[in-house]
Structures are given as structure tokens and as C-alpha cells.
N, C-alpha and C positions, 0 to 999 in steps of 0.2 A: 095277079098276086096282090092281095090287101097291105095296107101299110103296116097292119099288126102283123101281119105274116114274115115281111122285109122287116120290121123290128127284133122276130124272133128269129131269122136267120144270120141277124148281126150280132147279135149275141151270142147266139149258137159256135160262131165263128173264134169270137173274139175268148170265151170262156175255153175255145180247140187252143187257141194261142198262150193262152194264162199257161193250159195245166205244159203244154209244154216243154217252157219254160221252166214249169216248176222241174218238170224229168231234168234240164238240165243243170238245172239249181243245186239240187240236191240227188248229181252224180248215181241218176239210176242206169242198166245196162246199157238203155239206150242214149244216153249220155254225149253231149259233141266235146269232151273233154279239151279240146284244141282251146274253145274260149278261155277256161279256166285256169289250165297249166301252159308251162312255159318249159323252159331244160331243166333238166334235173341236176342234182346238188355234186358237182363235183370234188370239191373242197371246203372242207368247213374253216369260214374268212377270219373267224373271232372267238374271243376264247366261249361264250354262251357256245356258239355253234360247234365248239371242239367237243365242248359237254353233252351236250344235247344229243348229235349227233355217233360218238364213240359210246354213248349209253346204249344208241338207238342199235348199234352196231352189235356189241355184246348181247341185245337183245334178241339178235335177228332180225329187229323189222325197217322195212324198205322207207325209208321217207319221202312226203310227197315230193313232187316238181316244185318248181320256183313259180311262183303266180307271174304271168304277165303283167305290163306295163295297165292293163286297163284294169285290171282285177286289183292292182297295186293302189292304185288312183282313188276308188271310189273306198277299198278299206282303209285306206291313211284317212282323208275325210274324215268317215264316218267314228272311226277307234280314237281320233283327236281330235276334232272339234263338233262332231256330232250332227256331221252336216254331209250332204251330198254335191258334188261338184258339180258348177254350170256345164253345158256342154260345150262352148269354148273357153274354158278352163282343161275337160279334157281333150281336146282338140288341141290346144299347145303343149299340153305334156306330150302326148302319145308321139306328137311333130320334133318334139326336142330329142337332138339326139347325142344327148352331153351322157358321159358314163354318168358322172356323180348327178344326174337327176332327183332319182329317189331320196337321196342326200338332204339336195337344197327344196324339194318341197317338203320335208318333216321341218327343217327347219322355219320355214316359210310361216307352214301351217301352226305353229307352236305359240309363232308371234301375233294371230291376228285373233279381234279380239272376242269372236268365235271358240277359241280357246280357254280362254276364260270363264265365260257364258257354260260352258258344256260340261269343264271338271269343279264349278260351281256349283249346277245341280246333281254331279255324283257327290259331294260333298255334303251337299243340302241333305241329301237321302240319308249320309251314315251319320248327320250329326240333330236329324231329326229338326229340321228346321220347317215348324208348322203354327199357325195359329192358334188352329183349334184344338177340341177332346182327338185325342187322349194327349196331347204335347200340352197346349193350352199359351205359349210363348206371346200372346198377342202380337195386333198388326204392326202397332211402332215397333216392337221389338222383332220381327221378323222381320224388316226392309233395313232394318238397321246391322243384326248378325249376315244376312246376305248380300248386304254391300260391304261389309270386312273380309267375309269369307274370298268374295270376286276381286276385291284390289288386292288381299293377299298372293291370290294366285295369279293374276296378271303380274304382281311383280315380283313374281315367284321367288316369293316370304323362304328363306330356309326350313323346311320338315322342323326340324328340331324347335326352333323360335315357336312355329305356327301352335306346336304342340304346349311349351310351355306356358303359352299367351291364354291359351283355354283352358288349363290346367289350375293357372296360377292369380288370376285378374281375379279384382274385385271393384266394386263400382255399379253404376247405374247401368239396366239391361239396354236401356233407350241411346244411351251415351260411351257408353262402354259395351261393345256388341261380344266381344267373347264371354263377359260369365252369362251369356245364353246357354253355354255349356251346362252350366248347373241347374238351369232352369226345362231344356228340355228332356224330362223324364218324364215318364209317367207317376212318378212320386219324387219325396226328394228327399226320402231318409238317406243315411247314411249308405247303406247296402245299394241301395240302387243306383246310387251314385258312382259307388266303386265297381259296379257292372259296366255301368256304362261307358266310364275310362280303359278298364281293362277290352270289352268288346273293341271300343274304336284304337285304343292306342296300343293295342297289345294283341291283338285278334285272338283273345279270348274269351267262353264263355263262361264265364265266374260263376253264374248260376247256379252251376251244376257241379260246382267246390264243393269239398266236406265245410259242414258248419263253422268249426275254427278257423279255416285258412279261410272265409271270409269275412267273419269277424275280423280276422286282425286285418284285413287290408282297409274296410268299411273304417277302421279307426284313423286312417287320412284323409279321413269327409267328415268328420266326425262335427267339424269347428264352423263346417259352410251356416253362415246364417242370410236371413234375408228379411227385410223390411220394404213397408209399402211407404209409397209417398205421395204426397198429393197430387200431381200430375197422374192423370188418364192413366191406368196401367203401367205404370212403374213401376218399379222394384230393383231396390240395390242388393246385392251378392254381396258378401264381405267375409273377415274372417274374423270369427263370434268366437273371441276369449273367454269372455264367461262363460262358456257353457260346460269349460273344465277349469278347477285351479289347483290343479295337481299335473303331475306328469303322469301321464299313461303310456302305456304299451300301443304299438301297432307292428304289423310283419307285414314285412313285404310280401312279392309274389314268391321270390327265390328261397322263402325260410328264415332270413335272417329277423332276428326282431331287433326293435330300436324305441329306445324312450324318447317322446316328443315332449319339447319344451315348451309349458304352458303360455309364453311368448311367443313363440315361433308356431307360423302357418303352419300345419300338416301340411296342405297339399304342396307347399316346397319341398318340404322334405322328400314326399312322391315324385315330385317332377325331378328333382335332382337324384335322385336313384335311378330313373325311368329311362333319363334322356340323358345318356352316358355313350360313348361310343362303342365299348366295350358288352352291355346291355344287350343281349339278344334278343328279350322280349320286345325292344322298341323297333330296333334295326329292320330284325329277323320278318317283323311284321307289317311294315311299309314296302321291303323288300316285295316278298308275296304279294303282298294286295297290285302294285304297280304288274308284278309280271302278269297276274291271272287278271287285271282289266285291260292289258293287252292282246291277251294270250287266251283267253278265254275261260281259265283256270286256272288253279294257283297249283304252284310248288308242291306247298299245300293245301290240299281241297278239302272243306269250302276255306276261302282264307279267312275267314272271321272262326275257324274253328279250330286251331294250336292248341295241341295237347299230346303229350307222352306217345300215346298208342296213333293218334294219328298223324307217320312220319314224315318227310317231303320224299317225293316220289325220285327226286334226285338231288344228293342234300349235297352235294359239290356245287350246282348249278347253283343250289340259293345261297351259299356260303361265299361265293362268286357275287352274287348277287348283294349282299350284305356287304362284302369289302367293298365294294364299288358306290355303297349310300353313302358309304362315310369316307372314302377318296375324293366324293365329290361334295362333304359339309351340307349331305342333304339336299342338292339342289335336283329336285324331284323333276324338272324338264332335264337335266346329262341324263338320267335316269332314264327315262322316257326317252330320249332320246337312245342312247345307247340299245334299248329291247329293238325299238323301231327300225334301226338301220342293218338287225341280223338276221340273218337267212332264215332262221329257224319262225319270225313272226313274217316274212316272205315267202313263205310257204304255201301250195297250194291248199286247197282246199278239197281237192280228191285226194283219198287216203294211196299210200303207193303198197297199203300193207292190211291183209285183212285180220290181223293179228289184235283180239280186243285188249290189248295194251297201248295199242298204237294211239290214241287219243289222249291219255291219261301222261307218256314220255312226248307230247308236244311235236308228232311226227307228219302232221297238217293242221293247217289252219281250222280250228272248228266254226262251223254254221250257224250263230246266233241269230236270234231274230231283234230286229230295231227295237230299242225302246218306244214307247209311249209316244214321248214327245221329239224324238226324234223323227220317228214315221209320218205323222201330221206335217211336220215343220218342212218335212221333205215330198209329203203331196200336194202342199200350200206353194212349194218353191216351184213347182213343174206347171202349177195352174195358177201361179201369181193371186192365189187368193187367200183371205185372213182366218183369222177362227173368232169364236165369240166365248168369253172365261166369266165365269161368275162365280161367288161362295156364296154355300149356303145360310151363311150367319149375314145377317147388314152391320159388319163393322166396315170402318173406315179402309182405305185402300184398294175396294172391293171392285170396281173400275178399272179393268185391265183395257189398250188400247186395242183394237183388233187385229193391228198392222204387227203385234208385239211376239217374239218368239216363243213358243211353250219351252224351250231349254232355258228362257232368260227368266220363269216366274221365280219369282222368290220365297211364294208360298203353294207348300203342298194342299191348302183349302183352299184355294182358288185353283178353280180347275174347268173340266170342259166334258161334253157328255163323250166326245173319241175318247178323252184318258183314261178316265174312269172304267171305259169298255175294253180299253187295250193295256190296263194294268201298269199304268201308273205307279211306279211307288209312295203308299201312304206314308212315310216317312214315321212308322208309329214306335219301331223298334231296333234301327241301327242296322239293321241286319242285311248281308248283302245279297243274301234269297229274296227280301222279303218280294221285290219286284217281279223275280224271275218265273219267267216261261218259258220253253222252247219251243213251246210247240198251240198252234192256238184253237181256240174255241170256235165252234160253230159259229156263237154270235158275230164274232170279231168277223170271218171271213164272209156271213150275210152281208154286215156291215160293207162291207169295203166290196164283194160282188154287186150290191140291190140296194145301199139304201138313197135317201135321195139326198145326203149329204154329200157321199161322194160325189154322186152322177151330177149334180149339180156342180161343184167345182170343176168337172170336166167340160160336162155340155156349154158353163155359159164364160169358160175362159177366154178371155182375150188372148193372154197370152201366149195359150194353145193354138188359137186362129190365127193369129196373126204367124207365129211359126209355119206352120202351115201352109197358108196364101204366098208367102216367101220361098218356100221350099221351092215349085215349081212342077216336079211332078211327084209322083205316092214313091219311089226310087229315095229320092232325098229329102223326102217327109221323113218316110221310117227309119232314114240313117240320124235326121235331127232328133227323135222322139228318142230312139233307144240312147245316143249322146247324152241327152236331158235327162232319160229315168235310169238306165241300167248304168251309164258311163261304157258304154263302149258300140263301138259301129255293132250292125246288126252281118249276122253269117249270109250266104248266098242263100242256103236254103231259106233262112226268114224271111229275106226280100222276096221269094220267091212266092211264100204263102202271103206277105203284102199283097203281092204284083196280081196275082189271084185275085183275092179278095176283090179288089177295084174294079176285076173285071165283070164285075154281080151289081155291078150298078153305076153309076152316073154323078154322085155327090162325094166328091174326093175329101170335104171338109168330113163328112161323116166318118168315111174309113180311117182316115187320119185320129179321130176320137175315139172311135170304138179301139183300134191298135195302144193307144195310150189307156185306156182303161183296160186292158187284157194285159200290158206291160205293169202295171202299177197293181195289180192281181197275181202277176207271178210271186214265186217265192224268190226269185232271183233278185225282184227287187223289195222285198221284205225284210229281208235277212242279211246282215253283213256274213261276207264271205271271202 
């Protein structure tokens, strides 16, 4: 047999192990469900799960089982800091055998600074933090709003604050990093300003207002002015009296109208109507956004789209959900916290209900697929190796390390040829589609079967090899490999087409790679689940 021949049987092999995978991934007939689920829901623990579940009830539909301890592991990770666990990382959970586990690793995980890093660039995405056309924010002022945005959330800034601080600042974009806010639009009249508040702080799209009602809200932007200054790309935000010496009208979102005093900011006057307790458009809307980046979905779906006709699919739960922002003064990790530790985002991810409502009332876990830079960051961590970032413009900054995480860039033009390919979000519109795929492209999955970026990060791993040589035989290879990429031991029957494989040749470091590149091609390891 020629060595092109042994090349194409290894392949052959390792592409039978991918698809799989995929069948168990995404719970086809032939499915080993045992990986995935766990018991099923006896008692709902907490009032979310008293909701959720007595909806599910009057619905008729079954909800899924409880995810096991390994399925639990790798989605906490991935849903909170946007990372995949070592493999002894899961090796000590799975060994621990404390009830409150699940507990103290959300809490764990919330602390470290992975955490930060991660709802830094979900942040970056809705508040459009980019260099270049169409934002245009420059570099100084792009390292500068994402190092405010990452200590705010590391020292988990109160919602409320975080809101008024970008709402209401004025100052220098270089030195003062929140009126970035006013700076990244793709324009900066008054209208597009007032879209851009209501999108991120109100999950509404203004847009698509009758002409008057956004007129009148545009008249609490109305006063944003801005001036350059001699330093490189600068520019100060302020609030430009002259530009009325009258009092004028503006209306809120709710109808009411109100004469602004040609002293006094507008956008105080908005932040102080906005950021109220009582205010559903503020609450109502942090609310949603938190459960559906949990949960895969919002309350209301899409959560950036709050409107009349479009209602919450269970308005007790987010009503629940709203008390609870403001029992807790905004403190956006009780928050996270509190989703994290209920049955209902503990849930499997095989549906217990073929019922096409079952998705939409949060009755399993839905199948997302990794972000971007998630996916990279987590095939770099399995083969210890870096990526290479560059922008296409030569400003300053442009030098990213290689060793550096793609969740830590702090600019959406610096990027990398995988992001780009796997849909990165260009950060050009706030929007929380703008990223979104379920489901991927041909290219992406040539990419990641054939090209020779991957295969290279496998083929010339040390830290593949070295796992490996350690291992001892192909037995405790493939329980190391699946530890390391899926987070969990592998079934009998996997070992079993392992144990095969090895027996078609002589070079165990081979089978050991090929196995890891069929694992990192499943959908299993794709996609949180």
C-alpha cells in the first residue's frame, strides 16, 4: 500500500469519526443520548424554574433532562468566559463529588479574568467599538473605550452607572473613554444618535418609529457637539449650548413631552427618565438581553427588537426577571448568576418534546455554534499554538502579539484571515444578529477539514505530542484527547473505533492526531451545547 493510499485511509477514517460525532451532537435517531442527558426534572428548585416549567406544563410539552456534570462543565465555560476547560480542569470537577459543585464553579468562573476578556468583546460588538469605516473611532480611542469598558466589567460597574456614564460624559475620546458612545455611529446627527441609545439601552429599533416620535427623542442629542484638537485623532464630546438659546421640546419614548433648559444637558434629562427603577424600557431590556445570552434566546426574540406586537413569550418570567435587576441595584454577575444556577439553563440539550414550541418556552438547551474567536482561541488552547492579526489600514496599534487571545482584541479591524471566514462580528451596527449563524458555510467547514492552517496546528503540535507520548497506549490517548477537546471521557464504543483504528498501522503518534483532528471537526466540538 503506497503512503498516499495510508494518507487517504486515515482520513477516510478520521472524516467516519467527525461525522459521527456530529450524529451525536446534534441528537439524530441514532443518537447515544446517555452522553448528553442526565435525570430528568423532577421539581422545579426556583421561582425562573417554577415559571418556566408550569408554562411548559399548561403547554403540554415534556422538557428536556438535566445535562450531566460533563455537558455542564464545558457549557458554563464556554456561556461565561468563552473558553473551553483544560482537561484537568475537567477531571476535577467530574471527581468532585460536593452537591453544590455547579455552584462554586459559576462562581469561580465569574471571577477570573477570562470573564472579563469575554463580556468585554460581547460588549465591544453592541457598542461598536472599531477603528475603522464605517465606525471610524480611531486607534488611541479604541484601546482606550476598551480598557474602560473591561475594568468596568471586571469590577462589575452597577448596569445602571455603566449606562449613565455613556449616556452622560463629556470630555476627550482619548481620556475620557465613554463619549466613544457618541462617536461610534456611522453618523452623528442627532437621529442616529437617538437610535443608537434606544438599540443598546432600550432594545429598541427607533428606526422604524413614525417620523414624530423620533423627532422628539433625536431632540436629547440634539446639543452633542464635538471639536478636534491637536493631538493625533482627538476629539472632545461636550455638551454644545449654542446650538439652541431657547428651550425646546423633546418626548420621550413613553409620550410624555418635556421642555429642555437651554442650560441643562439634554442627555441628562434622558438618562434620568431612562435609568429609573420603575422604567421598563431600561430594566425590561437588560433583563432579556442577559437571559437570551444565556439561554440562547430572549424572553423576547430577537432581544434588540422590543415592540408592542412583538410580546415576551412568557411575560411572568421576564417580569421575575426585571424584579430581580433591580433587587439586585443592577449588579449584572447576581444576575448571571441567578440564570446560571437554574434547572431550566441546566437543561439538556436533547428536546424531551417534539412540540415546535418547545424551543421558543426554553424547554432545552439550544445548539449554538462558537463564536469566531471563541473557536480559534479553543483550537490554539488544544494545540498550544498562536494566530497571526493584522489591519488592513497601517495605523498605530496594528502589532497584535501572537501569544494574544482573539476574545481580548480590542479592535474589530484587527482581525485575522479564520475570523473573517467564520463571521466575526464587524461591529458596524449594534445589532445582536449582526454576528449570527447557526449553521455554517462550506468554506468554513473546507477550512477546518483541508486547509493547511489547521493541519498544521495539529500535525506540528508539541503539545499534542507530548500528550500523547505520556498517554501510554491509544486507550488513554483518546480518553486524554476527548478531556482536552469535547470535555468529557470518550463512550466504550469510541474507544472502541480508537482501538481499531491503531490496529491498521504502527504509528500511534499518527492515530493519536488524526483522532484529534476528527474530534475538533465534529459538531460536538463546534457548537456549545
Amino acid at each position: 500500500m503506497t503512503m498516499m493510499h495510508h494518507q487517504i485511509c486515515r482520513r477516510l477514517f478520521a472524516v467516519g469519526v467527525a461525522l459521527w460525532a456530529m450524529q451525536v451532537a446534534l441528537a439524530t435517531p441514532d443518537a447515544k443520548p446517555d452522553v448528553f442527558e442526565d435525570q430528568p426534572v423532577r421539581t422545579a428548585s426556583g421561582q425562573f424554574d417554577q415559571l418556566v416549567f408550569g408554562q411548559l406544563r399548561q403547554l403540554g410539552i415534556e422538557p428536556a433532562k438535566l445535562c450531566p456534570d460533563e455537558v455542564f462543565i464545558r457549557r458554563v465555560y464556554l456561556d461565561v468566559i468563552g473558553t473551553i476547560p483544560e482537561a484537568g480542569e475537567v477531571r476535577a470537577f467530574l471527581e468532585d463529588r460536593s452537591q453544590n459543585k455547579r455552584s462554586v464553579l459559576i462562581n469561580r468562573l465569574m471571577e477570573r479574568d477570562e470573564f472579563a476578556d469575554y463580556w468585554a468583546m460581547q460588549w465591544c460588538n453592541l457598542l461598536r467599538v472599531k477603528s475603522e469605516f464605517p465606525i471610524n473611532l480611531w486607534p488611541n480611542a479604541v484601546q482606550a473605550y476598551h480598557r474602560w469598558i473591561r475594568t468596568a466589567i471586571k469590577e462589575n460597574m452597577p448596569y445602571d452607572r455603566f449606562v449613565r456614564e455613556l449616556l452622560t460624559t463629556s470630555g476627550s475620546n482619548v481620556r475620557v473613554p465613554q463619549v466613544n458612545f457618541y462617536r461610534a455611529v456611522q453618523n452623528k446627527e442627532p437621529q442616529a444618535l437617538a437610535q443608537a441609545a434606544a438599540l443598546t439601552f432600550m432594545g429598541v429599533r427607533a428606526d422604524k418609529w413614525p417620523k414624530e416620535q423620533m423627532a422628539g427623542m433625536a431632540a436629547f442629542f440634539s446639543q452633542v457637539g464635538y471639536k478636534s484638537t491637536a493631538e493625533w485623532k482627538e476629539e472632545i464630546v461636550f455638551f454644545d449650548s449654542g446650538k439652541s438659546n431657547a428651550a425646546i421640546s423633546a418626548v420621550f419614548p413613553d409620550g410624555t413631552t418635556v421642555k429642555l433648559d437651554p442650560q441643562q444637558d439634554p442627555r441628562e434629562v434622558f438618562a434620568n427618565w431612562l435609568i429609573r427603577p420603575g422604567n421598563p424600557w431600561f430594566t425590561r431590556n437588560i433583563a432579556n438581553r442577559a437571559w437570551s445570552w444565556l439561554l440562547g434566546r430572549g424572553i423576547i426574540q430577537e432581544p434588540d427588537d422590543i415592540r408592542p406586537d412583538n410580546p415576551p413569550v412568557n411575560p411572568a418570567l421576564l417580569a421575575l426577571l426585571e424584579r430581580e435587576v433591580v433587587a439586585k441595584q443592577y449588579d449584572l454577575k447576581s444576575l448571571f448568576r441567578l440564570i446560571l444556577n437554574s434547572q431550566t439553563y441546566q437543561l439538556a440539550c436533547i428536546p424531551g418534546s417534539k412540540d415546535p414550541r418547545a424551543e421558543a418556552n426554553f424547554a432545552f438547551y439550544p445548539v449554538r455554534r462558537l463564536e469566531a474567536e471563541v473557536l480559534i482561541d479553543a483550537i490554539n488552547q488544544i494545540t498550544g499554538t498562536t494566530e497571526s492579526y493584522s489591519s488592513r489600514i497601517p495605523e498605530p496599534f496594528t502589532f497584535i502579539p501572537e501569544d494574544q487571545r482573539s476574545i481580548t482584541l480590542a479592535d474589530a479591524s484587527i482581525t485575522s484571515p479564520f475570523l473573517d471566514l467564520f463571521g466575526r462580528s464587524p461591529r458596524d451596527t449594534g445589532l445582536e444578529s449582526e454576528p449570527h449563524s447557526n449553521r455554517p458555510t462550506t468554506s468554513q467547514q473546507l477550512h477546518l477539514l483541508n486547509s493547511s492552517h489547521i493541519r498544521r496546528k495539529i500535525e506540528q503540535s508539541d503539545k499534542l505530542k507530548a500528550m500523547l507520548r505520556t498517554a501510554g497506549n491509544p486507550r488513554n490517548a483518546a480518553d486524554e484527547l476527548y478531556l482536552a477537546i469535547l470535555s468529557r471521557h470518550p463512550t466504550e464504543e469510541e474507544l472502541n473505533i480508537v482501538t481499531a483504528y491503531q490496529q491498521t498501522g504502527d504509528n500511534k503518534r499518527r492515530v493519536g492526531l488524526d483522532l484529534a483532528w476528527a474530534l475538533i471537526n465534529s459538531a460536538e466540538f463546534q457548537y456549545r451545547h
